[in-house]
C-alpha positions in Angstrom: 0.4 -21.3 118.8 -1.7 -18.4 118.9 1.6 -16.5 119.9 3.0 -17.4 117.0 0.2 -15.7 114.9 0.7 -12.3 116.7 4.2 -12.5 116.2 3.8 -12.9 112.2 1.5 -10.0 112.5 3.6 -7.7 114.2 6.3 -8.9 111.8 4.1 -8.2 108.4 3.0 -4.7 109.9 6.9 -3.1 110.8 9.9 -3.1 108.7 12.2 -5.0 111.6 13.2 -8.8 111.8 13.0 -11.0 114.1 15.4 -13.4 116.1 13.4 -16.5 117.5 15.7 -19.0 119.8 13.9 -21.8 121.1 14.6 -25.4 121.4 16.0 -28.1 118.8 13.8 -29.1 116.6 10.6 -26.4 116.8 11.7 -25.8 113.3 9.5 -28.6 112.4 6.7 -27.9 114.4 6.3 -24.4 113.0 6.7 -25.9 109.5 2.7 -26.5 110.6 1.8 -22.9 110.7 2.5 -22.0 106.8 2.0 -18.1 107.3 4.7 -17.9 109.7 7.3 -20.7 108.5 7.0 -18.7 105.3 8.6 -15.8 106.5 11.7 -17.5 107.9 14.9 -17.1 106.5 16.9 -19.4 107.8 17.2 -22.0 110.9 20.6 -22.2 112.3 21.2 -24.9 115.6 23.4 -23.8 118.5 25.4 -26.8 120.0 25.6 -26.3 124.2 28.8 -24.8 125.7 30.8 -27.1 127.3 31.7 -26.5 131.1 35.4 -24.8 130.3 33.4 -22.8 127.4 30.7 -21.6 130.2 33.3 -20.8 132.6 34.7 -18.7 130.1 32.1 -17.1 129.3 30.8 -16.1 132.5 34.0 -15.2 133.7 35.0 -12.7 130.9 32.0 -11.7 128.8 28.9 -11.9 131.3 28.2 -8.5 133.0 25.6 -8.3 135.1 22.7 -6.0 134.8 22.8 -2.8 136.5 27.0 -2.8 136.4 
């Protein structure tokens, strides 16, 4: 978690937020580092694309790098 620490610290020192996406239920195990769970405003869970969505979504919205 000593990742964690350097990201509060370059988060106290600019004036830019931060977007953390990681899997279900790290909320809780940050809640153990009070420093940093302090600083976050909210906590929002992502349900998984289903296989039509996916398609979709590569098909039409995906572009790969470089194109």
């Amino acid at each position: 978690m000593n990742s964690l620490e350097q990201m509060r610290s370059i988060f106290d020192e600019g004036s830019t937020g931060m977007v953390l996406i990681g899997m279900p239920g790290i909320e809780k195990r940050i809640a153990r580092f009070p420093q940093f769970y302090s600083r976050i405003g909210f906590v929002h869970e992502f349900r998984p694309l289903d296989a039509t969505e996916m398609q979709n979504l590569l098909e039409r919205r995906w572009t790969p790098v470089g194109v």
